[in-house]
Backbone of each chain as ProteinMPNN parsed JSONL, in Angstrom:
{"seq_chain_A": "XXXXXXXXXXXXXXXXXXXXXXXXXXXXXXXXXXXXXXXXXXXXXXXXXXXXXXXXXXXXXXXXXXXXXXXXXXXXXXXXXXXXXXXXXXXXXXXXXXXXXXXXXXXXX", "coords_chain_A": {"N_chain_A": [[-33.546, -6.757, 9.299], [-35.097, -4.166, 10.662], [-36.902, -1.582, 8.202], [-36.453, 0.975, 8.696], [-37.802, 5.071, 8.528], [-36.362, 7.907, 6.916], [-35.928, 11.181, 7.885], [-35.371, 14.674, 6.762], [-33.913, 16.033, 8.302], [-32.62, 13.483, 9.922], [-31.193, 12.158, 8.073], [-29.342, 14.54, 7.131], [-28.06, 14.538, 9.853], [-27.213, 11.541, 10.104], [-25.597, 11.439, 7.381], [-23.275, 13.429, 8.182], [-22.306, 12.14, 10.261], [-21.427, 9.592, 9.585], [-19.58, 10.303, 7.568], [-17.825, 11.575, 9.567], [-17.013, 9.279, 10.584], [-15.287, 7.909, 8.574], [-13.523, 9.808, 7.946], [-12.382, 9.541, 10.653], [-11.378, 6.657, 10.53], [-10.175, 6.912, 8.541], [-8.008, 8.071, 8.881], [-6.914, 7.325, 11.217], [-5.569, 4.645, 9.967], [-3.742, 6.328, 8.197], [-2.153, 6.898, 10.146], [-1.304, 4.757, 11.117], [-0.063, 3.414, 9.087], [2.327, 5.155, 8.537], [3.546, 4.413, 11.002], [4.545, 1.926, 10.23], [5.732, 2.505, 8.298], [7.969, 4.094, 9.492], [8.954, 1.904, 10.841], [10.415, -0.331, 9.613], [12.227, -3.256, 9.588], [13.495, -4.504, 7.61], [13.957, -3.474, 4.107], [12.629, -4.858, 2.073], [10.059, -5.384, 3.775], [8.473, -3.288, 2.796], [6.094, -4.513, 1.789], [4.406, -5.551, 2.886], [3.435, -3.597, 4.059], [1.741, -2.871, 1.762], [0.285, -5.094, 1.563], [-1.225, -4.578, 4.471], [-2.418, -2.385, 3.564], [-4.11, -3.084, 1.376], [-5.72, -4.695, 2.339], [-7.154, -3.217, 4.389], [-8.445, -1.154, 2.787], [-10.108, -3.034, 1.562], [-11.754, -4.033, 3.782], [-13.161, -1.186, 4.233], [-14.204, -0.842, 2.046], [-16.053, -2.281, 2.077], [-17.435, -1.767, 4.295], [-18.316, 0.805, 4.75], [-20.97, 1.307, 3.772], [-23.363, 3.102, 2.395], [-26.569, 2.889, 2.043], [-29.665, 3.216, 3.064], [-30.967, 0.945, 4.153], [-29.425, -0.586, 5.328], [-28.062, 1.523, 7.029], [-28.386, 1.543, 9.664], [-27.286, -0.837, 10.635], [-24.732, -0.5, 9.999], [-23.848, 2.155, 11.333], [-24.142, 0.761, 14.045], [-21.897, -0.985, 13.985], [-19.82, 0.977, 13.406], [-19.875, 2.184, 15.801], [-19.911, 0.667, 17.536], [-16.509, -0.038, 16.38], [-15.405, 2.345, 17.913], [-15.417, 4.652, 15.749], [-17.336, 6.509, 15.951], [-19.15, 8.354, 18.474], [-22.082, 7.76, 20.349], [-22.927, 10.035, 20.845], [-22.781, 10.919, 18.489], [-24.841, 10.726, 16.98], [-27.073, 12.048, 18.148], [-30.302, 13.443, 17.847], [-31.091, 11.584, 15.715], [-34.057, 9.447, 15.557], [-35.138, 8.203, 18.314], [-36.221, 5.215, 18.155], [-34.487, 4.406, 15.675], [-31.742, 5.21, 17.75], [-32.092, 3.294, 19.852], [-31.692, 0.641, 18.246], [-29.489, 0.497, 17.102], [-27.534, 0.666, 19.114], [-27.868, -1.643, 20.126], [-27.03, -3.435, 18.441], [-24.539, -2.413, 18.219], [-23.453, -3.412, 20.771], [-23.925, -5.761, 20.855], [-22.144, -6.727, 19.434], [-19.902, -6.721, 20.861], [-20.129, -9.147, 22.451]], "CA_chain_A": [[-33.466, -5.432, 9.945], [-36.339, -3.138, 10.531], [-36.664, -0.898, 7.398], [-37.068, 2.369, 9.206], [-37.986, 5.937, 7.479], [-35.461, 8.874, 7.521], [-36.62, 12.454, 7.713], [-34.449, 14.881, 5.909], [-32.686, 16.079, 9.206], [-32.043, 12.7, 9.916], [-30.629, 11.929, 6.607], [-28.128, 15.143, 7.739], [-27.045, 13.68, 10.794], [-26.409, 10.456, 9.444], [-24.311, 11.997, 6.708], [-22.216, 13.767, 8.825], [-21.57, 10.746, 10.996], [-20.421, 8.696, 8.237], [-18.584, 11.304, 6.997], [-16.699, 11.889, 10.487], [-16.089, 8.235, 10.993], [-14.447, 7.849, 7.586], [-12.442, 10.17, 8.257], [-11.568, 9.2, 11.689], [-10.886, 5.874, 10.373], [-8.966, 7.053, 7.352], [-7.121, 9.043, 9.517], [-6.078, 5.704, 11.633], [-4.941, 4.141, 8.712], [-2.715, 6.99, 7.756], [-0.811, 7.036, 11.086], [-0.305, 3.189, 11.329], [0.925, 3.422, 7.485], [3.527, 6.053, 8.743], [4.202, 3.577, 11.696], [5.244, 0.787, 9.582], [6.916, 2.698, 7.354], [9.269, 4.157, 10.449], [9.732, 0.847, 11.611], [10.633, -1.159, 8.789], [13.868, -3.595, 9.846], [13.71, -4.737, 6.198], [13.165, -2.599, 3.155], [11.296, -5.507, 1.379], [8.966, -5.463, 4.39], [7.451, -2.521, 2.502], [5.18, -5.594, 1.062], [4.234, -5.856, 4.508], [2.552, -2.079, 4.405], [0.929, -2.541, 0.821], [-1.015, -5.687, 2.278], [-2.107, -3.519, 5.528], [-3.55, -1.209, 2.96], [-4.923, -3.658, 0.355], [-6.785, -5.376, 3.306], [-7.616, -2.23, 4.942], [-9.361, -0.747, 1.142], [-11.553, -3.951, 0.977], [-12.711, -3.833, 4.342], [-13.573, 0.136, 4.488], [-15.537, -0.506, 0.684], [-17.626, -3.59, 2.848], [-17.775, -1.688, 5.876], [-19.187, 1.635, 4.288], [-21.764, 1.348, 2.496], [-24.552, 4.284, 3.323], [-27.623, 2.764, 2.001], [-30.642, 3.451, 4.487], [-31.528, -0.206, 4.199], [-28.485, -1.282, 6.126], [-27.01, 2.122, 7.832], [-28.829, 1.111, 11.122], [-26.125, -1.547, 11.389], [-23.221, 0.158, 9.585], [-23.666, 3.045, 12.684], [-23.618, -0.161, 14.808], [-20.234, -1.58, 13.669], [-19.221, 1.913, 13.326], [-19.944, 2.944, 17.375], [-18.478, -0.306, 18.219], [-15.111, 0.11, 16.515], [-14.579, 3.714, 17.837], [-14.831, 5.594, 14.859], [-17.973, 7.434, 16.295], [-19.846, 7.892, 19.372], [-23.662, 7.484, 20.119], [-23.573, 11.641, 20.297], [-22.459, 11.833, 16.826], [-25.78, 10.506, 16.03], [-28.25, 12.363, 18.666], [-31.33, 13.864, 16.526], [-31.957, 10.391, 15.249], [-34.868, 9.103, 16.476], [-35.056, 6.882, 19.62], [-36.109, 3.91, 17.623], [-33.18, 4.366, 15.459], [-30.485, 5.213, 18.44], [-32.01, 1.844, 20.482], [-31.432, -0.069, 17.472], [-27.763, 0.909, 16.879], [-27.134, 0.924, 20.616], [-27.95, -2.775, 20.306], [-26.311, -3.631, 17.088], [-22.972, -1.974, 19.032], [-23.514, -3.59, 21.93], [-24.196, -7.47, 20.226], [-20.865, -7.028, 18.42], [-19.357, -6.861, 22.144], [-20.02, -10.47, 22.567]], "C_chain_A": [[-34.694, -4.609, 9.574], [-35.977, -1.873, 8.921], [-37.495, 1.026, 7.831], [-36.975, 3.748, 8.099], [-37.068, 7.272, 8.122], [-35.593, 10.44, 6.952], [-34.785, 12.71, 7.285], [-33.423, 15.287, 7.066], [-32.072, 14.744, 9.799], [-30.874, 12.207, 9.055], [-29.248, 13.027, 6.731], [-27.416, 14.598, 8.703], [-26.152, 12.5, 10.761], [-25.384, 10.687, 8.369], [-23.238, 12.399, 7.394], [-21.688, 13.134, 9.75], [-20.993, 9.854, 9.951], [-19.731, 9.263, 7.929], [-17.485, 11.399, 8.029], [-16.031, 10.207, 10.292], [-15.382, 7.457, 10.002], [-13.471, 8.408, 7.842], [-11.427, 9.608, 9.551], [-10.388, 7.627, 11.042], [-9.733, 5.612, 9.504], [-7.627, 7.807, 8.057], [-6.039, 8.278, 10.476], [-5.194, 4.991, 10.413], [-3.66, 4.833, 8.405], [-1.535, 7.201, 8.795], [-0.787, 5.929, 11.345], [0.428, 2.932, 10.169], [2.038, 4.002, 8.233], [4.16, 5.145, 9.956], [5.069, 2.771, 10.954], [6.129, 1.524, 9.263], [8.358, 2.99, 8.32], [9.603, 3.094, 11.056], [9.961, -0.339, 11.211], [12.058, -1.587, 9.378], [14.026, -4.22, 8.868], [13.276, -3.936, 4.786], [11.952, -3.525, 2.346], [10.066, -5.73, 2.071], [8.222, -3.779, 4.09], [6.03, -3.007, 2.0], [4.43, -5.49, 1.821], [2.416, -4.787, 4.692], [1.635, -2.306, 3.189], [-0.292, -3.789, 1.091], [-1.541, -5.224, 3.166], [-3.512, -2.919, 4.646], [-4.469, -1.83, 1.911], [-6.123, -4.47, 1.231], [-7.646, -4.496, 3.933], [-9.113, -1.698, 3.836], [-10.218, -1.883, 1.243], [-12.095, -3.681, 2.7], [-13.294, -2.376, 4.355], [-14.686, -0.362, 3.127], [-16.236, -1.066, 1.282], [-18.274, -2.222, 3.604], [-18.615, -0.272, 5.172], [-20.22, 2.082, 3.18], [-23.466, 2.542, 3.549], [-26.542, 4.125, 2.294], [-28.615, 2.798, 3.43], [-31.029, 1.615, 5.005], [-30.69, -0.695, 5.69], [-27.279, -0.225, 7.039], [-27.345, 2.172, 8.965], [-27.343, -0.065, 11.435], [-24.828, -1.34, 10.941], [-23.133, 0.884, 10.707], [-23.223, 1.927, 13.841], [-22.466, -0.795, 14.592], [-19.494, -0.557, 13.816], [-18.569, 2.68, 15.058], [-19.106, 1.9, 17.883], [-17.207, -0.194, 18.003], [-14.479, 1.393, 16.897], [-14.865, 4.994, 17.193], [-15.886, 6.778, 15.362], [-18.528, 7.498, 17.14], [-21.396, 8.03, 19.467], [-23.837, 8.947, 19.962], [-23.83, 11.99, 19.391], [-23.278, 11.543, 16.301], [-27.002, 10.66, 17.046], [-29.057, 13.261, 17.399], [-31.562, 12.782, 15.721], [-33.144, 9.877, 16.386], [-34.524, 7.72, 17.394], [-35.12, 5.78, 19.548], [-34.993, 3.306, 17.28], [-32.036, 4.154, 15.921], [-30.766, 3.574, 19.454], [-31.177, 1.412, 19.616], [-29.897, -0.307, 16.937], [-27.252, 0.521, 17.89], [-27.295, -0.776, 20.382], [-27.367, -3.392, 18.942], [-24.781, -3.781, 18.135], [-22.867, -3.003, 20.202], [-23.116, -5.196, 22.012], [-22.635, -7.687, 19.966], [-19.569, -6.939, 19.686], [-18.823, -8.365, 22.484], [-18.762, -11.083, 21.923]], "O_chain_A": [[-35.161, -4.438, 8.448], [-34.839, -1.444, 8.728], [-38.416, 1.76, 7.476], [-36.309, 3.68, 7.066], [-37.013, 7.615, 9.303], [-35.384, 10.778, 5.786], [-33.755, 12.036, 7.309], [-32.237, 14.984, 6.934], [-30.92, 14.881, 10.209], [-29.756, 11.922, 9.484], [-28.144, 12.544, 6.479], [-26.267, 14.194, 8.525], [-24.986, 12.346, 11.127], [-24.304, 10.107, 8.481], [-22.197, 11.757, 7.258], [-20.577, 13.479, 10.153], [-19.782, 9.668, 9.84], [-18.68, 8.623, 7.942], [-16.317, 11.336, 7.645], [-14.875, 9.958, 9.95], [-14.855, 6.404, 10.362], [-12.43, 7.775, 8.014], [-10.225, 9.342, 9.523], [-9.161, 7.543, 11.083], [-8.828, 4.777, 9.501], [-6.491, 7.958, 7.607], [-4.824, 8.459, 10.549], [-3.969, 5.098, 10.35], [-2.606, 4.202, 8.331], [-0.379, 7.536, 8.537], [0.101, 5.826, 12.19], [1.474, 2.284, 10.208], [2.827, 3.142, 8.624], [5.391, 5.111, 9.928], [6.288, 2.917, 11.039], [7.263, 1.43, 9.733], [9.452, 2.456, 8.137], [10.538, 3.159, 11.855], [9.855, -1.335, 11.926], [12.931, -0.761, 9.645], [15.062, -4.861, 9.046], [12.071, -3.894, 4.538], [10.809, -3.167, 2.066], [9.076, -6.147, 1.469], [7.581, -3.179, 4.953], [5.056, -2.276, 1.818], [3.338, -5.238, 1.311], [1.255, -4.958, 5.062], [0.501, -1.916, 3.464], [-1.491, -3.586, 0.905], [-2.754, -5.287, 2.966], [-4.734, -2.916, 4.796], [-5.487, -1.235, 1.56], [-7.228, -4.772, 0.78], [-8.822, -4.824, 4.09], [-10.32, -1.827, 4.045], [-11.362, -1.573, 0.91], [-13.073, -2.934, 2.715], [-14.475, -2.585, 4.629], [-15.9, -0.225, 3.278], [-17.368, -0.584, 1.279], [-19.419, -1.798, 3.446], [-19.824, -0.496, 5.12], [-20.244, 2.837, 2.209], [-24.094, 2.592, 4.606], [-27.361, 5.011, 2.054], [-28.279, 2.457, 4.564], [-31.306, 1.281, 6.157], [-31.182, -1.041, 6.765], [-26.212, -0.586, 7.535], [-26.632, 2.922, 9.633], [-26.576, 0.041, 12.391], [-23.87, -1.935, 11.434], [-22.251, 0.419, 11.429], [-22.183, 2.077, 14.484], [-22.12, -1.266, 15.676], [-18.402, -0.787, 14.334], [-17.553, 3.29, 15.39], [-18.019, 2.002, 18.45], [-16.469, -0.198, 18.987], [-13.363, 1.71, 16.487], [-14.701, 6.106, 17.694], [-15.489, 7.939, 15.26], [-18.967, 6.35, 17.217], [-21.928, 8.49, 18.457], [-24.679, 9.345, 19.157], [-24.618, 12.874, 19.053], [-23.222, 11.76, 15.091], [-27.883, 9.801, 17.046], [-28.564, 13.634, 16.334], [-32.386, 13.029, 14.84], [-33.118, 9.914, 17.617], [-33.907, 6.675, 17.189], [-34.52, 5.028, 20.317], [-34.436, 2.343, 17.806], [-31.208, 3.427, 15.373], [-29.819, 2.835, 19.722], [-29.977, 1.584, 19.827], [-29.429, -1.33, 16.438], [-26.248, -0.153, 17.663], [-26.159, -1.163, 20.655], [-28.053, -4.414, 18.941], [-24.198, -4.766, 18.588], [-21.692, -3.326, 20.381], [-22.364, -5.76, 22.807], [-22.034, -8.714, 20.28], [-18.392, -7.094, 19.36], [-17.671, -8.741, 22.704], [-18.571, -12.298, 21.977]]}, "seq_chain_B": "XXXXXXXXXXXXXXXXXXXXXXXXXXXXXXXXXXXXXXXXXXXXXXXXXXXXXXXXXXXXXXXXXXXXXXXXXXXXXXXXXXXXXXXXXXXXXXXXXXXXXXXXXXXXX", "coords_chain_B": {"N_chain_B": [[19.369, -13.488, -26.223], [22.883, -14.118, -24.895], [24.056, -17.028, -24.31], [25.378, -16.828, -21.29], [28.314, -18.243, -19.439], [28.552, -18.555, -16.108], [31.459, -17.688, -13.123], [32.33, -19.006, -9.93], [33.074, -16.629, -9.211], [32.171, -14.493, -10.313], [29.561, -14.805, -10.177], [28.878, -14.494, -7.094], [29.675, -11.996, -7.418], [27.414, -10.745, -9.064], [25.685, -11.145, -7.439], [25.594, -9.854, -5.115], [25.496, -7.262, -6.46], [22.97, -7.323, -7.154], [21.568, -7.979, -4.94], [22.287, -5.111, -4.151], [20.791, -3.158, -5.642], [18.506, -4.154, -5.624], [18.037, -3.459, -2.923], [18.313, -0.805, -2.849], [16.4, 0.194, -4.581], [13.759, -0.547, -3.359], [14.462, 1.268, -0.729], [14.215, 3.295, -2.09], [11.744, 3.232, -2.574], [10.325, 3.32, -0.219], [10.684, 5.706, 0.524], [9.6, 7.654, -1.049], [7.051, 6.378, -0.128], [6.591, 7.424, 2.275], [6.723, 10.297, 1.953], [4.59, 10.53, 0.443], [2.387, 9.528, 2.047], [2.713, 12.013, 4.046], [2.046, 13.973, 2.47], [-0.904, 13.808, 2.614], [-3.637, 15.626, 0.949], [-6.187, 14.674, 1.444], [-7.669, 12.386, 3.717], [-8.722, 10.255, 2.442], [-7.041, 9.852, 0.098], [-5.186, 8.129, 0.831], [-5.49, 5.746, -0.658], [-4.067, 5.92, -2.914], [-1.708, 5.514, -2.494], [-1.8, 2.574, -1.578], [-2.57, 1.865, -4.628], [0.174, 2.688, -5.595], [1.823, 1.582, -4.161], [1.29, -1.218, -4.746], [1.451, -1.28, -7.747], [4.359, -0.932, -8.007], [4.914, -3.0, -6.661], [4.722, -5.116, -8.427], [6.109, -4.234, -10.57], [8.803, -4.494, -9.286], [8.609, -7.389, -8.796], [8.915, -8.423, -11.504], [11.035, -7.114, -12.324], [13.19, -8.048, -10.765], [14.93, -10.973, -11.486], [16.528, -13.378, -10.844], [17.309, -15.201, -12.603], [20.228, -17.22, -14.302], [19.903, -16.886, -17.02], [18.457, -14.524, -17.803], [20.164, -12.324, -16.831], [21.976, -10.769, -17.761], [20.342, -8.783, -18.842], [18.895, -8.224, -17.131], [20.395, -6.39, -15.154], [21.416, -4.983, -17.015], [19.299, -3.323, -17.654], [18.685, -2.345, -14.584], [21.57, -0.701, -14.256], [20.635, 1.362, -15.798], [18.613, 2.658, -14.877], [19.487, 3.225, -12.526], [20.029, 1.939, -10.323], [22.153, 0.321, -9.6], [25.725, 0.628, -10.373], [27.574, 0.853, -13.402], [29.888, -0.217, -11.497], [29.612, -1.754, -9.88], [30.029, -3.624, -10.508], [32.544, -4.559, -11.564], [34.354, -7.265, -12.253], [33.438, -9.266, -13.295], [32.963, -10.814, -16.576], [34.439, -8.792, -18.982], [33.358, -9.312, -21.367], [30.291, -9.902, -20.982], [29.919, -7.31, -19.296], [30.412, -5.377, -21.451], [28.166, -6.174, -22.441], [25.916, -6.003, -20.489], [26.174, -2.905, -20.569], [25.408, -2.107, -23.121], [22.782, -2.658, -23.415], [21.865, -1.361, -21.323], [22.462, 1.391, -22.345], [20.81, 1.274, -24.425], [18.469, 1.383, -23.742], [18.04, 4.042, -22.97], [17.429, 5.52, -25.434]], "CA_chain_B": [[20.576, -13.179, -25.645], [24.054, -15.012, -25.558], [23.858, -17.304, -22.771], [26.86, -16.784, -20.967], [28.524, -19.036, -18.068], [29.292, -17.728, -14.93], [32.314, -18.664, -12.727], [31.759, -18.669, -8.587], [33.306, -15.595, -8.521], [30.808, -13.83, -10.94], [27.878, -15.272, -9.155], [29.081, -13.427, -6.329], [29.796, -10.178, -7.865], [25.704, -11.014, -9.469], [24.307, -11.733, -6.017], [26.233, -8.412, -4.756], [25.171, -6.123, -7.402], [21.473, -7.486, -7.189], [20.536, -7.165, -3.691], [22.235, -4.143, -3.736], [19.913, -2.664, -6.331], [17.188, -4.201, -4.622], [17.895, -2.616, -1.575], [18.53, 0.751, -3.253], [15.097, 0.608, -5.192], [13.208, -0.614, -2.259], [14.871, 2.138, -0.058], [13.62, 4.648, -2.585], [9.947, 3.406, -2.846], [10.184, 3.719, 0.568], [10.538, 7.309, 0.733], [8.355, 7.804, -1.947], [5.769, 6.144, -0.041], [6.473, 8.252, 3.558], [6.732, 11.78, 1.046], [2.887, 10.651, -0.467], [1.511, 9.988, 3.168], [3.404, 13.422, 4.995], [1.679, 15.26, 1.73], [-1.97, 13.803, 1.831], [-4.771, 16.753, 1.363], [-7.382, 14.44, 2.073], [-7.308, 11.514, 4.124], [-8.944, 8.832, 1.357], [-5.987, 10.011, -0.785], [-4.481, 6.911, 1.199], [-5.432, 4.418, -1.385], [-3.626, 5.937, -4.162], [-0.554, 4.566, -1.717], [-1.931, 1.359, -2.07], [-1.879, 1.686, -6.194], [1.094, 3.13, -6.155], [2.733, 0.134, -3.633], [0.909, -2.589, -5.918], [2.278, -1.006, -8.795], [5.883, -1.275, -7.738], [5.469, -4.655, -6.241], [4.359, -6.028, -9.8], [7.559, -3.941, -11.157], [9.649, -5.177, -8.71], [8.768, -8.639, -8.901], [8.894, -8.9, -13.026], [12.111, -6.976, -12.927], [14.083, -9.128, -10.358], [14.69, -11.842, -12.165], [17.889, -13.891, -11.096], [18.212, -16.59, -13.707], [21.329, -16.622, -15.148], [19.496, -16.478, -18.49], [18.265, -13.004, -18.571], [20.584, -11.66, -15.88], [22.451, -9.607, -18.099], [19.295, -8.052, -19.537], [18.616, -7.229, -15.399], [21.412, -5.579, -14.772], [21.481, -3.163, -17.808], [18.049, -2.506, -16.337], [19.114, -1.37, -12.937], [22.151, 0.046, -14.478], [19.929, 2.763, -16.813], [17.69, 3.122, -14.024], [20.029, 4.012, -11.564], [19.773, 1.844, -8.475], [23.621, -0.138, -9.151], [26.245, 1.312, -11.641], [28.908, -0.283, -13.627], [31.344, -0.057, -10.582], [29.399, -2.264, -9.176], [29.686, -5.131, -11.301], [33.609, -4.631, -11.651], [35.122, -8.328, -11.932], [32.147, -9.765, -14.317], [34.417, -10.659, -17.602], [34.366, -7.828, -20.212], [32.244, -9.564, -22.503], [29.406, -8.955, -19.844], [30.14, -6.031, -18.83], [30.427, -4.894, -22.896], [26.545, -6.148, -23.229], [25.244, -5.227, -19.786], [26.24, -1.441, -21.223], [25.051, -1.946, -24.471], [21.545, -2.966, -22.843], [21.83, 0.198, -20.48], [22.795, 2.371, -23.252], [20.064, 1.131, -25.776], [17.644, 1.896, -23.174], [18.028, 5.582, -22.823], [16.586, 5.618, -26.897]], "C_chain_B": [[21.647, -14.191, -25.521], [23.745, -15.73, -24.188], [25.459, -17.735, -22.393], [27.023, -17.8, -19.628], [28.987, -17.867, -17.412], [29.978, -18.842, -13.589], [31.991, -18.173, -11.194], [31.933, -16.932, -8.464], [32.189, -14.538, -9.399], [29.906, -14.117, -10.352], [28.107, -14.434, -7.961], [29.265, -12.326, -6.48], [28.046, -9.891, -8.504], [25.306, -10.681, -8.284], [24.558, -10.535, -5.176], [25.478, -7.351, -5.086], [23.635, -6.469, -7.245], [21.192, -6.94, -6.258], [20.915, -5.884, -3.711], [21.376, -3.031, -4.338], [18.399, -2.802, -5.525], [16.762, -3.475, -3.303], [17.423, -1.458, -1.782], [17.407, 1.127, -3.251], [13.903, 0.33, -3.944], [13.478, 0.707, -1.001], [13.874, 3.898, -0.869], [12.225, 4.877, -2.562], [9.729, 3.73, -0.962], [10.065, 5.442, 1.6], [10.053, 7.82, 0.142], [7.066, 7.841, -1.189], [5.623, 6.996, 1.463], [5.897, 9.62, 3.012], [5.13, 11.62, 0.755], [1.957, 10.927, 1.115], [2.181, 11.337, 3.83], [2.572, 14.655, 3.671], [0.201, 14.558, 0.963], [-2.974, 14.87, 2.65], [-5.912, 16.299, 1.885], [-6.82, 12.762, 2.556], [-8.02, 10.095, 3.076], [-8.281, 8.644, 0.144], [-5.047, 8.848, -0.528], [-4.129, 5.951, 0.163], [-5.005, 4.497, -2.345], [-2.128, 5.613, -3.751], [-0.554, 3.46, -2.048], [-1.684, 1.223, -3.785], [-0.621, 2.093, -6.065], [2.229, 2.07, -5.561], [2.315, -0.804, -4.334], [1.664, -2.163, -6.854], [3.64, -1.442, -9.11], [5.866, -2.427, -7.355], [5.383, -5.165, -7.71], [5.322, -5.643, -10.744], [8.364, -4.679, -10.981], [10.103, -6.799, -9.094], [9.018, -9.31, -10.349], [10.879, -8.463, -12.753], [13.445, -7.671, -12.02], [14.359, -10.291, -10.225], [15.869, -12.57, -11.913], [18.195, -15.316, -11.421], [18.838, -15.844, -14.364], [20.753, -16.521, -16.952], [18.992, -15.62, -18.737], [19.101, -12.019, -17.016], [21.246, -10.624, -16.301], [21.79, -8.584, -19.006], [19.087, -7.114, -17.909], [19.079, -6.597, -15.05], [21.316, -4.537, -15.953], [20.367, -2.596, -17.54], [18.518, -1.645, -15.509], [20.488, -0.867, -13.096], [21.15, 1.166, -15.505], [18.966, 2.907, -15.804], [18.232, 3.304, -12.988], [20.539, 3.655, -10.423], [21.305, 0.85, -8.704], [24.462, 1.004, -10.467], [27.297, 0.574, -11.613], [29.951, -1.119, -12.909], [31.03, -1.037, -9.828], [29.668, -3.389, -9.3], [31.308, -5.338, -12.085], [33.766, -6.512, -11.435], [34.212, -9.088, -12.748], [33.331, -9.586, -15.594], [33.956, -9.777, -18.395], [33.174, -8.079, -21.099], [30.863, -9.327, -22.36], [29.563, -7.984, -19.785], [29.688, -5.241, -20.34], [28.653, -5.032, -23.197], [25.778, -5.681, -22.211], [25.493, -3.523, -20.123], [25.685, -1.169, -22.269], [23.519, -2.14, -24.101], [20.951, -1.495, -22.111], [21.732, 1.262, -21.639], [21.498, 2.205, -24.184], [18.593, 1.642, -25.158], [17.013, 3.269, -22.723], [17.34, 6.133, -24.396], [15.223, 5.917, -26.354]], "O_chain_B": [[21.374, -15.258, -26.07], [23.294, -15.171, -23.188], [26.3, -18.496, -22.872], [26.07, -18.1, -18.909], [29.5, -16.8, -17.75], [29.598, -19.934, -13.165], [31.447, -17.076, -11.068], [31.197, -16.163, -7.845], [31.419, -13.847, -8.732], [29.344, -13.127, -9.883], [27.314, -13.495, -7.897], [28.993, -11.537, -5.575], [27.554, -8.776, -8.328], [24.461, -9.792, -8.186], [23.611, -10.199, -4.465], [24.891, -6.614, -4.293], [23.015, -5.406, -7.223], [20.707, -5.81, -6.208], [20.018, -5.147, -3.303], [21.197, -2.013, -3.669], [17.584, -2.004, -5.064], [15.691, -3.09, -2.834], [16.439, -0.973, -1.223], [16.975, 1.994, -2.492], [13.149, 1.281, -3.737], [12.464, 1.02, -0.378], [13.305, 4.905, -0.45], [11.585, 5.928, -2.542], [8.808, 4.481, -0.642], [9.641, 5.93, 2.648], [9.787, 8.916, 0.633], [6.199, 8.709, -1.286], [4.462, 7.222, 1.804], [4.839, 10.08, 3.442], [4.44, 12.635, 0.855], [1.225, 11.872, 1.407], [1.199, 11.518, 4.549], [2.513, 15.87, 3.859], [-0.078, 14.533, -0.236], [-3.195, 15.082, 3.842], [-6.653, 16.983, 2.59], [-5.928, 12.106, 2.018], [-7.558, 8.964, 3.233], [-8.541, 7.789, -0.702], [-4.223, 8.513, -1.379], [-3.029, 5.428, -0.021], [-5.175, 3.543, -3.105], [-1.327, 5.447, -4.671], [0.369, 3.01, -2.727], [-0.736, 0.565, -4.213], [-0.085, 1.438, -6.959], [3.244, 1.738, -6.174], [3.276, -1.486, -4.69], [2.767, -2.708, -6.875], [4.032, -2.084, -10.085], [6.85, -3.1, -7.662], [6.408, -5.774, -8.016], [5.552, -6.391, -11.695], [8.837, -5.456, -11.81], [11.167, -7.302, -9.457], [9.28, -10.509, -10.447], [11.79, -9.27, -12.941], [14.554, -7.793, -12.539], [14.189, -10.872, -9.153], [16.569, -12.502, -12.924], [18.89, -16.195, -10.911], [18.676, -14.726, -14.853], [21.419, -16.042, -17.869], [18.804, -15.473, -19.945], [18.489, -11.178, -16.357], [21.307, -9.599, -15.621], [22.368, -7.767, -19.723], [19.118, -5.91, -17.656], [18.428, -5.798, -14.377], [21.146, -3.338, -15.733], [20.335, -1.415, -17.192], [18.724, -0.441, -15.664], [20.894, -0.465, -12.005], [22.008, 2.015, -15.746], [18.191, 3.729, -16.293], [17.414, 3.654, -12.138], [21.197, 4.334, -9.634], [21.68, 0.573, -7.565], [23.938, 1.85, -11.191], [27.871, -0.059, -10.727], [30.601, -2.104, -13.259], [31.883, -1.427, -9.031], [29.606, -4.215, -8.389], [31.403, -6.111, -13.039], [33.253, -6.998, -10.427], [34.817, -10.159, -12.703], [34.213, -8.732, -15.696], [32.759, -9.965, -18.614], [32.288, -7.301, -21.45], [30.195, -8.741, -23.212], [29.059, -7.525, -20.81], [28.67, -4.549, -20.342], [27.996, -4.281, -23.917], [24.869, -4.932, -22.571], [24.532, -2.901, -19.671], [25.397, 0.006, -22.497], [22.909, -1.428, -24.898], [19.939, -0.832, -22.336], [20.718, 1.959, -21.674], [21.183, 3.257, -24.74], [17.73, 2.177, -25.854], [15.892, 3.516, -22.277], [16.745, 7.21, -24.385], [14.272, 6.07, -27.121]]}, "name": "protein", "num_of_chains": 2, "seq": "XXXXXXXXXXXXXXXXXXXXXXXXXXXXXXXXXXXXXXXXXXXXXXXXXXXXXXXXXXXXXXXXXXXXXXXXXXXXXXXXXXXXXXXXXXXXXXXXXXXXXXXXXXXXXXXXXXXXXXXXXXXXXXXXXXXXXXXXXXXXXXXXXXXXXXXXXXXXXXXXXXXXXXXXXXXXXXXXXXXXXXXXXXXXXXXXXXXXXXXXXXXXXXXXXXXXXXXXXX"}
């Protein structure tokens, strides 16, 4: 991956996109938890919910990691699953938003 | 501990009194764990769900133990902790009954 350079308003934008799509995603998480839990037809299938969330916790530590090296294709995994859209990261430069835009796009396939 | 026999009909008043504990305590972590998500301030407060469902599974699974060789250690367990009570375990011969209490009772120290 290209090792591109990130001015300091960049470096804002990208924060606050990571930041939203944590949340968004944490925010998923917390209303499919509350699913399960209302639709348990066994109480021991609470096991059920603590693997959701123990699987969930390792992928979110992979999946967010906000080094510059590699947040060109974290934004790209990120736009693909939802959690943010290409707006939430206008004011990056054009190099940058290609590069994502095609990251997102690959992970289509 | 004394190792006591048990006659069909004790095994059934055992296998009674267990799940029904199990149920109980499972029923409770279950509302435990709805009460934590309905009262999180931040949404990455999630994963202290996850410790707190690992936790209890690794309880759970130590403390439901049904060999008849520490069964009447299990039961004064989940009698001093709440989730069956004596009444439950009516028809178990005296001599049981006399040490599953004495187990319960020694536990409140």
């Amino acid at each position: 991956m290209i090792d591109f350079k990130w001015n300091q308003k960049e470096k804002a934008i990208a924060r606050t996109a990571f930041d939203k799509a944590f949340q968004n995603e944490c925010n998923h998480i917390i209303e499919a938890a509350k699913e399960r839990l209302n639709n348990l037809s066994d109480p021991k299938e609470i096991w059920r919910l603590e693997d959701y969330l123990s699987k969930k916790r390792k992928q979110i530590d992979q999946k967010y990691d906000y080094r510059y090296s590699v947040l060109i294709r974290v934004f790209g995994v990120l736009v693909y699953e939802g959690w943010i859209e290409m707006k939430d990261l206008e004011g990056l430069k054009e190099e940058k938003l290609q590069r994502i835009r095609f990251v997102a796009e690959g992970l289509k396939d």
